[in-house]
N, C-alpha and C positions, 0 to 999 in steps of 0.2 A: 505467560505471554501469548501463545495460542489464545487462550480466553478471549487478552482483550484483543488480539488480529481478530477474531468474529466480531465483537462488540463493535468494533472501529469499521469494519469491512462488509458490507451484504457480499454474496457468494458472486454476484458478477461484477465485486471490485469495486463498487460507489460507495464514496464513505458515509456513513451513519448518520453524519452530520448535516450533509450535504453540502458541507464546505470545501470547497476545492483550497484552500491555505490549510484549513485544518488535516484535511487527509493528506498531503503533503508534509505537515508538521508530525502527524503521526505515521506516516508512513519513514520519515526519517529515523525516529526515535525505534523503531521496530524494528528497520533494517540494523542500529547499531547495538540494538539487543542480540540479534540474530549473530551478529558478527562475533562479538563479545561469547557470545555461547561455542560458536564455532572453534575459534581459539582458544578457546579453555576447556574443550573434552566434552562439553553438555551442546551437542546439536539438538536445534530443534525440529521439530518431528517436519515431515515433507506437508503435512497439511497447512502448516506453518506459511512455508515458501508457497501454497498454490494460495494461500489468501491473501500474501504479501505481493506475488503477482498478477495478482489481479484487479489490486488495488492501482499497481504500476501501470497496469495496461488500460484501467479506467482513465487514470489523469491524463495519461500520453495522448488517449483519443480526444477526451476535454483540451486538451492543449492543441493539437492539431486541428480542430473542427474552426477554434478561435484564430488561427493564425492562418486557415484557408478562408473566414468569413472576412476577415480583412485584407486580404489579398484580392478580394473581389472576384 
């Protein structure tokens, strides 16, 4: 899972794709990996979580930028 969190993530959180649905879509799927590992004894490693929030904190700002350009 590591793996694809870089594959899916550059290091300052923008997805790969450049799809703001797409990193969304895989940022879900990551997170309920991550959970699933959690609960069952297999955490995964902390580089995990800094690529996974970074990815969080890329869309939040794409999301915030759009919802102040239309607030005018």
């Amino acid at each position: 899972m590591l793996t694809q969190a870089q594959r899916q993530f550059h290091e300052d959180g923008v997805g790969a794709e450049q799809s703001p649905t797409y990193a969304s879509f895989s940022l879900e799927w990551l997170l309920l990996a991550a959970v699933v590992g959690e609960r069952t004894g297999q955490p995964f490693p902390p580089s995990f979580w800094q690529r996974l929030e970074q990815g969080v904190l890329a869309q939040s700002a794409r999301y915030a930028r759009r919802l102040a350009a239309h607030r005018g």
